[in-house]
Structure formats: C-alpha cells, structure tokens
C-alpha positions in Angstrom: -4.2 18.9 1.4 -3.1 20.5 4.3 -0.4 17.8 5.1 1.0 18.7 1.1 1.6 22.4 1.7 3.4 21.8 4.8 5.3 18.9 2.6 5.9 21.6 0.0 6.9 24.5 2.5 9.6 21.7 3.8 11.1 21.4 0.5 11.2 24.6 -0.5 13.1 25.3 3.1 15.5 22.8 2.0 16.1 23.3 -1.6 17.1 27.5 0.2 19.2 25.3 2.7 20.9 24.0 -0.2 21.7 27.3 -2.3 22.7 29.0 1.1 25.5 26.1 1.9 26.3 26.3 -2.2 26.6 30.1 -1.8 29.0 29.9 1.4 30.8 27.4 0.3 31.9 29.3 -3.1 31.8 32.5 -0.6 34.5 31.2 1.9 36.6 29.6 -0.6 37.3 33.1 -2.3 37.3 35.1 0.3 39.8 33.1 2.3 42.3 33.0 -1.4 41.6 36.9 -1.1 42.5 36.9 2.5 46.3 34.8 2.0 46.9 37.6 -1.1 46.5 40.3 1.4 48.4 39.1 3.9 45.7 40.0 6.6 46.0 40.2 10.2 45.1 37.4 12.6 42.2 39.3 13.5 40.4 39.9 10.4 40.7 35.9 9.8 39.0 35.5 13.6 36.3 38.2 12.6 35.5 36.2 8.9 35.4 32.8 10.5 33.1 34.3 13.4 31.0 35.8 10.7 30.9 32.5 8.2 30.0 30.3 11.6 26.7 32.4 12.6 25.6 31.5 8.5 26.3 28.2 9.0 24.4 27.7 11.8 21.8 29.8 10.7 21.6 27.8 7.0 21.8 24.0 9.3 18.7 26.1 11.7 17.2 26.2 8.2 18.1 22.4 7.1 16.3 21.0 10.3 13.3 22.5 10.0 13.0 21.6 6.6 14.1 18.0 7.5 11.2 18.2 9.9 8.8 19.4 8.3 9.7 17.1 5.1 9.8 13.9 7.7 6.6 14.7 9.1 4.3 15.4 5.9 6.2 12.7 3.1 4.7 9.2 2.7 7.6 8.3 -0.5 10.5 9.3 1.5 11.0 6.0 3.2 12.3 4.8 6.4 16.4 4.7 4.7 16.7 8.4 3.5 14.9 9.5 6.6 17.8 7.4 9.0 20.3 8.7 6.3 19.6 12.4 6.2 19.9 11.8 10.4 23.0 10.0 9.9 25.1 12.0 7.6 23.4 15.8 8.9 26.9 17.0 9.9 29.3 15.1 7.0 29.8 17.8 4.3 29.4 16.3 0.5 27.4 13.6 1.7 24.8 15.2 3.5 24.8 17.1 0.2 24.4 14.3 -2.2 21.3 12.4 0.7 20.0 16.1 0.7 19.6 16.1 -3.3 18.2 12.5 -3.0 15.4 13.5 -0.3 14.9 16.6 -2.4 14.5 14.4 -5.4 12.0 11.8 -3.9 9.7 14.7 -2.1 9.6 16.8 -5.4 8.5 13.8 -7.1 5.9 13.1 -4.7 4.4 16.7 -4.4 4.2 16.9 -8.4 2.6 13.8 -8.3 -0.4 14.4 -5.3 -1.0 18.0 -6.9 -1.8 16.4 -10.5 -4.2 14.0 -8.3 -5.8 16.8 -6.4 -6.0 18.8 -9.6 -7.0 15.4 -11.8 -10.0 14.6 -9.0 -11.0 18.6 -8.5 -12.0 18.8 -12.1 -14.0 15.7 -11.7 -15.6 16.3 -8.7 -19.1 17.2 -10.3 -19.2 13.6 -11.9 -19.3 11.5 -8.9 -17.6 8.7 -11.3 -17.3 6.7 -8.4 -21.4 7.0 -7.0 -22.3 3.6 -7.9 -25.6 2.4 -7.5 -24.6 -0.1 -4.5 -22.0 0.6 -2.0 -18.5 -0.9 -1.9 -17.6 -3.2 0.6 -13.7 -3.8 1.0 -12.9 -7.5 2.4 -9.7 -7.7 3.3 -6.8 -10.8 3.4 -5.6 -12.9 5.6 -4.1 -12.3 8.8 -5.2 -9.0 9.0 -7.7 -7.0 9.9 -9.6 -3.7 9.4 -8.2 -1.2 11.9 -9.2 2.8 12.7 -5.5 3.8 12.7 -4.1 1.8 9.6 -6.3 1.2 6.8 -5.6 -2.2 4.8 -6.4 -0.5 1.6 -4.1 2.1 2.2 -4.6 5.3 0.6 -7.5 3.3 -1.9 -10.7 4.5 0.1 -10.1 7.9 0.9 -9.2 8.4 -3.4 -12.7 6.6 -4.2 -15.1 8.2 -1.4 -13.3 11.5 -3.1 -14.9 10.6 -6.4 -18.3 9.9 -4.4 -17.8 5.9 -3.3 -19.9 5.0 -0.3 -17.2 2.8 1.5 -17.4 -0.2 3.6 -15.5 -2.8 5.6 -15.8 -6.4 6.0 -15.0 -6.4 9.7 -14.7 -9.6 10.2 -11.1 -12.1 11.7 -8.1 -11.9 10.2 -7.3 -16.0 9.9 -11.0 -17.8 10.1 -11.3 -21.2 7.3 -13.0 -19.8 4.5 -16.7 -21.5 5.7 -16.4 -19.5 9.4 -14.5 -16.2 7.6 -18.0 -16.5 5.0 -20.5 -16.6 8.1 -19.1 -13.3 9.7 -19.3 -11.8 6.1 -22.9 -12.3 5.3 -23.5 -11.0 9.2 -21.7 -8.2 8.2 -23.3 -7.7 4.6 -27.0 -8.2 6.6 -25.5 -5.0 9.1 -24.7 -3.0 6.4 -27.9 -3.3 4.3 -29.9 -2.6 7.2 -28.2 0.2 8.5 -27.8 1.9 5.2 -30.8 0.9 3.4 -29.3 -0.3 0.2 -30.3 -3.4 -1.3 -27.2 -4.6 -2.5 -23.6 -4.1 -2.2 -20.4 -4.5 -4.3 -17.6 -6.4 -3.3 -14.1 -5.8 -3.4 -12.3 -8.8 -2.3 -8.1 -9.2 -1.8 -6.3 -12.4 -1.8 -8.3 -15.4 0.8 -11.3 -12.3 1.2 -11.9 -13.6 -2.2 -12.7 -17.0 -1.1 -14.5 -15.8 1.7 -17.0 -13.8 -0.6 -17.7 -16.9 -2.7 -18.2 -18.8 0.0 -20.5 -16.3 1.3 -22.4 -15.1 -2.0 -24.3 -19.3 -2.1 -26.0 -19.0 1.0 -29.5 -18.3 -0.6 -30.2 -15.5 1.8 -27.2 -13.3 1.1 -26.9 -13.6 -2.5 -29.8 -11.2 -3.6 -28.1 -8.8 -1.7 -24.4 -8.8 -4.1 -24.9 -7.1 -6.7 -20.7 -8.0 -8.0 -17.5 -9.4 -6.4 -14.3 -8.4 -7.5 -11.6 -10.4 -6.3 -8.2 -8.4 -6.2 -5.1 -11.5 -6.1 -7.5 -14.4 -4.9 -5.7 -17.6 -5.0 -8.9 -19.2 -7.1 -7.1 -22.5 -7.5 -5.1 -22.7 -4.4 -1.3 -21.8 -3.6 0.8 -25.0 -4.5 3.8 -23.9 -2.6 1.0 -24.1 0.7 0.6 -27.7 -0.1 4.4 -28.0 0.1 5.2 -26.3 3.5 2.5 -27.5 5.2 3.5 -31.4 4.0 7.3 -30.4 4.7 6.6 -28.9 8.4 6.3 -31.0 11.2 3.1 -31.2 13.2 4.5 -29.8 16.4 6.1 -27.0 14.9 2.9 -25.8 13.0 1.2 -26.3 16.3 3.6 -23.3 17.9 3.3 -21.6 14.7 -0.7 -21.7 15.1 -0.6 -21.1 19.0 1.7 -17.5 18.6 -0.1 -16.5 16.1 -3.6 -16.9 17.9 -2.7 -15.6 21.4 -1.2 -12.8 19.6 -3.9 -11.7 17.1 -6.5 -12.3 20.8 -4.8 -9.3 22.1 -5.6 -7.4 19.5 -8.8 -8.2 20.2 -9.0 -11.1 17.7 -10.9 -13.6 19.7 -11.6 -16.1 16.9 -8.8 -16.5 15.0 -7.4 -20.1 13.6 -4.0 -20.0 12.0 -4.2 -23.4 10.5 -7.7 -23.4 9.2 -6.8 -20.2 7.4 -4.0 -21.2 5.8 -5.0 -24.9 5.0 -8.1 -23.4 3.1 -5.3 -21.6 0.7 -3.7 -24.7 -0.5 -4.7 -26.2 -4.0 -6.0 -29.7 -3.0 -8.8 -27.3 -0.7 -9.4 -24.6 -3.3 -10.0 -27.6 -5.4 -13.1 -29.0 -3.2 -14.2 -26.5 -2.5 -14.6 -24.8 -6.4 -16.8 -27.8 -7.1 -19.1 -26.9 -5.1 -18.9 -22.7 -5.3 -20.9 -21.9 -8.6 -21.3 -18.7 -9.7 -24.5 -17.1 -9.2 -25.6 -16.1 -12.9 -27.4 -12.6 -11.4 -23.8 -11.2 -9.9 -21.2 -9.6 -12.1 -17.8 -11.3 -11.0 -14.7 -9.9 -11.7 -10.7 -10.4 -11.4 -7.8 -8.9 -10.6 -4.5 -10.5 -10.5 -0.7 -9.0 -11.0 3.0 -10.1 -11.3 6.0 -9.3 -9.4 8.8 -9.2 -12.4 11.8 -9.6 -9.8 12.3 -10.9 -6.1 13.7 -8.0 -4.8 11.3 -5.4 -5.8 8.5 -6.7 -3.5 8.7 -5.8 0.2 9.8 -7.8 3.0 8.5 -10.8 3.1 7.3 -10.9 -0.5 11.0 -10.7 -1.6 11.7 -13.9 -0.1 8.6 -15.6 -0.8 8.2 -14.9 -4.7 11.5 -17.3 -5.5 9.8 -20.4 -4.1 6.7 -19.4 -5.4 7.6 -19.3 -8.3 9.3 -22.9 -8.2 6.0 -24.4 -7.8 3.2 -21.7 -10.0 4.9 -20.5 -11.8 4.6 -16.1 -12.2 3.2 -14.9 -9.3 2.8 -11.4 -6.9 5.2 -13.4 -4.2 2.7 -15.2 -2.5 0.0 -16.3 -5.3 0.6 -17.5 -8.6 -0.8 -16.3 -11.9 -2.6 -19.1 -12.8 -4.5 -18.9 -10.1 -6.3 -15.7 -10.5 -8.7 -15.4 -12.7 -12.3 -15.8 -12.0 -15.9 -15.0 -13.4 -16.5 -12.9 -16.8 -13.9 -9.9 -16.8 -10.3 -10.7 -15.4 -7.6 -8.2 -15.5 -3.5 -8.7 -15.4 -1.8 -5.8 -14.3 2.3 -5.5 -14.3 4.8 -3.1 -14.8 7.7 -2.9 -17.6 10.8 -3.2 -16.1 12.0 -5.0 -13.0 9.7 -3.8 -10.6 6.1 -5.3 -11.1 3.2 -5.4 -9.2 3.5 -7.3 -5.6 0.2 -8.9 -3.5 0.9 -5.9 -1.1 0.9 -3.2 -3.9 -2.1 -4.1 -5.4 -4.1 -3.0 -2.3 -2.0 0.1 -1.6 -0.5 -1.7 1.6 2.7 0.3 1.6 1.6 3.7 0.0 4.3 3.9 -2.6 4.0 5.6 -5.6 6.1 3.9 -8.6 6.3 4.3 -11.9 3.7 2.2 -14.0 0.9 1.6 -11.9 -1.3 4.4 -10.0 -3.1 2.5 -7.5 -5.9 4.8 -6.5 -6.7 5.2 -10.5 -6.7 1.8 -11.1 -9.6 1.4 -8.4 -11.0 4.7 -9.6 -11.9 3.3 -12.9 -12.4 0.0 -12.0 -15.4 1.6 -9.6 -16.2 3.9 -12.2 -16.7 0.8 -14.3 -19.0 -0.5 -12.1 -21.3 2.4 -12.0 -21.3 2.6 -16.0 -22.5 -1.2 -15.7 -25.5 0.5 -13.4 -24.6 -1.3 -10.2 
C-alpha cells in the first residue's frame, strides 16, 4: 500500500512536471514574439532568459524526483522506459512523448492495484481463500524457493490477503522426478507436524507437477493430500526434449549438466542433477512413468494449462522456445505443449484474445506483469476459493 501512494505521489509530480514544461513552453514562445514587436533592449532579453532558466530547472528539479520516485515504487514500468526516460531526460519532444508513455503505463498500473485493494478490502470478512487444508506451492524446474524472489511472484501475498495459509515445497531445483518426490513428502511430513493440519493442498507448476504425483503413491504421504493442482505440467512429456537431447552430443550435455550443477551448489543447491531433471521431462519418460502413477481416488486432482498465441509475446527465452515447440506439440506456453496438460477430473485452458496469450512464466506470475485478459492473482483467488467451496 505504502509502495502505491508513493507510486501515485510520483505520477502526480510528473504529470505537474509536464503542464509546467507545456505552460513555459507556450509562455516563452509569446513572450519572446512580444519581445521582437517591441524592439526591447539587450537587457530585458538577458533578464527573461535568466528568469525562464530558474523555471526550467526548477520544473526538470520536479521531473527527477518524480522519475524517482515513479522508478522506485512501479513493477509495469519495465526495464526499456526506465533506460529511456534516463536516456532522452534532456532531448525536448522526446523526453516528452517517453514522459507521456511512463505516465501512461504507471496510471494504468495505479488504477489497476487500487481496484485490487478496493476488490480484496470489501471481501476481507469472507476469507474466500481459508481453505480447510493449507496450500503448498511446488515450484518448477531449475529453480528454487528463495526469501528475496518469490517464484510465484505476486500469487501468495494476493491469496494469504484473502486468508490462504501458504507454504513452500523447499525442495532442489533440477532432482529426477523419484529424488525431487522424496524431498516433497519430507517436506509435506515438516509441514503437517509443524502446523497441525492433516492435510494439505497442492499447487504444482510445470515438472513440480510430476514431482507431486510421484510423491502422492507412496502409501504414507497420500492420506495427507487432500488435492493437487498441477499449473502447466508436461503430463505426457515434452517431445521437443526427446529431440534435443537425441540431437546433442554426449560431451556437450556433460558441460551443459556440470555448469549448471556447480552453479546451482553455490546457491546452496547441493543436490542438484541437470540431466536427470530434464530427461524425466521427455515423452518416452512421462510415458513410463504414467503407467505406473494412478490416481488416488480420495484426492481431488486438477489442471491448469495455457497457450502462448505468438512467439514474441513470451519473455526471453520462451520467445525463442515456443517456435520449435510448436514444430513438434503442437500449441503450447513456449516450453510445454497443449496436449500435454491435462490431468485428473477438472482441467482448465486459459489464453488471451489477441496476440499476446498466456506464457509458462505468466501463469505463475514470474514476471509480475499486468496484461490485458488474464489477472493472475484472481485466477488463483478463485481457483483457491474453489477449493474451499469443495470443503478442502
């Protein structure tokens, strides 16, 4: 909240800015046509430009702190306008037409987070997110849950807001599916016995899908799952995986697997395995290993699954990635393909009209951007809320 008002303070500083250089513009230009009529002195001409300087620098005082305080508080503004309202500060009519642009975007975004506030404020008594069973968020592959940036983005702050008793898998970020499944139910058996709860729910993106099912058979963890929702899970393997890994030489995936490691060990990933992860995604695995992973008839399982309409609407590297997808599964979010994610009794299919779609990334709120079509934070709202309806 606090971070908004300073955001709206900001923008309100610049949209003055911009009448004050509007104002002085339209100011000069008339008083210097009024000036060459008279035929003024020398002087007077010193004494007006002296006089329209200090208001310039006064209204560019005014355009930096408002540039500040805009940079510092907006989440849609984006790394480009940011570098371009840097860039073009002192260039007059472009600075004007970036400053309309970043005055665009922010006002776009403070309209939208009041209507949230406002939206979750007169909802606050109904706890539609208080579930019966707490929510534990497992996320992907190759990465993992950290204090400073949350995978789930702005997701778990929105439900706990609506009374959601949030938890995190904890567990490696590239682990086979088996090894990823044993940390799981370790952390499931934490979780339970610190909190008390019998159950939990799960809410599982991309491989943490295949890592829930994996866990959810062993006998001892399964009466304590009350659902799994799987959020982009390649059920049925990524084809394009099969592909690569036939196409890249052994000695290449090797240096691939041995950066990867050493680097995810100092972030103080100790077990990770680059190539069981990402073998376990391809659709010969996913195939195995689905004969064997049946559902358990006493937990509600759900899907999720969305498409990326064009390439260059997903962020980098989904933008490159969807194109070959595609080639071999057809619609996909730029990494997994449609077919591929559905699984248990309810399955969702979420896109957006126009180019823009619904990427593997922006289904979990990885890159905090608001678009038009899909609310992010709702969508797990209700989806939550639908839980709780469904008494779990």
């Amino acid at each position: 909240m606090r971070k908004l008002k300073l955001c709206k303070i900001g923008c309100n500083i610049l949209k003055i800015s911009l009448v004050i250089s509007i104002v002085l513009i339209l100011y000069t230009i008339i008083k210097v046509s009024s000036l060459i009529q008279l035929q003024t002195s020398v002087q007077t001409y010193i004494l007006f430009s002296v006089k329209i300087l200090f208001f310039a620098f006064m209204d560019l005082f005014l355009l930096l702190i408002g540039l500040i305080m805009v940079y510092t508080t907006s989440i849609q503004l984006g790394i480009k306008w940011r570098i371009l309202g840097v860039v073009f500060c002192f260039i007059p009519i472009i600075n004007t037409c970036i400053l309309l642009k970043i005055l665009f975007i922010v006002s776009k975004e403070i309209r939208f987070e009041t209507n949230k506030m406002k939206l979750n404020n007169t909802r606050k008594e109904q706890q539609i997110c208080k579930t019966k069973y707490p929510i534990l968020l497992v996320h992907g592959v190759f990465f993992r849950d950290y204090k400073y940036f949350n995978y789930w983005g702005r997701i778990p702050k929105e439900l706990e807001e609506n009374g959601a008793t949030i938890y995190y898998g904890n567990h490696s970020s590239a682990l086979s599916v088996e090894d990823s499944a044993k940390e799981l139910i370790k952390r499931i058996e934490e979780i339970i016995k610190e909190s008390g709860c019998e159950k939990v729910n799960i809410i599982a993106h991309s491989k943490g899908g295949l890592d829930a099912r994996m866990a959810i058979i062993n006998p001892k963890i399964a009466n304590s799952v009350a659902s799994l929702t799987t959020i982009n899970t390649p059920h049925r393997g990524c084809e394009f995986a099969d592909y690569l890994l036939t196409k890249i030489p052994e000695k290449q995936k090797d240096t691939i697997a041995t950066i990867y490691n050493n680097s995810a060990q100092k972030l103080g990933d100790s077990k990770s395995d680059f190539l069981s992860a990402v073998n376990d995604l391809t659709y010969k695995k996913c195939k195995q290993r689905n004969s064997i992973l049946f559902d358990n008839p006493n937990i509600f399982y759900q899907s999720v699954g969305s498409k990326l309409n064009k390439s260059t609407s997903g962020q980098f590297p989904l933008n490159f990635t969807h194109k070959l997808v595609k080639y071999f599964d057809g619609e996909n979010d730029g990494l997994v393909g449609e077919k591929s994610f559905a699984w248990g009794e309810k399955y969702t299919y979420l896109t957006t009209k126009g180019k823009r779609g619904i990427s593997h990334g922006d289904v979990i709120d990885l890159n905090r951007e608001n678009f038009k079509g899909f609310d992010v934070r709702e969508f797990y709202v209700q989806l939550v809320s639908d839980l709780r309806e469904r008494g779990l």
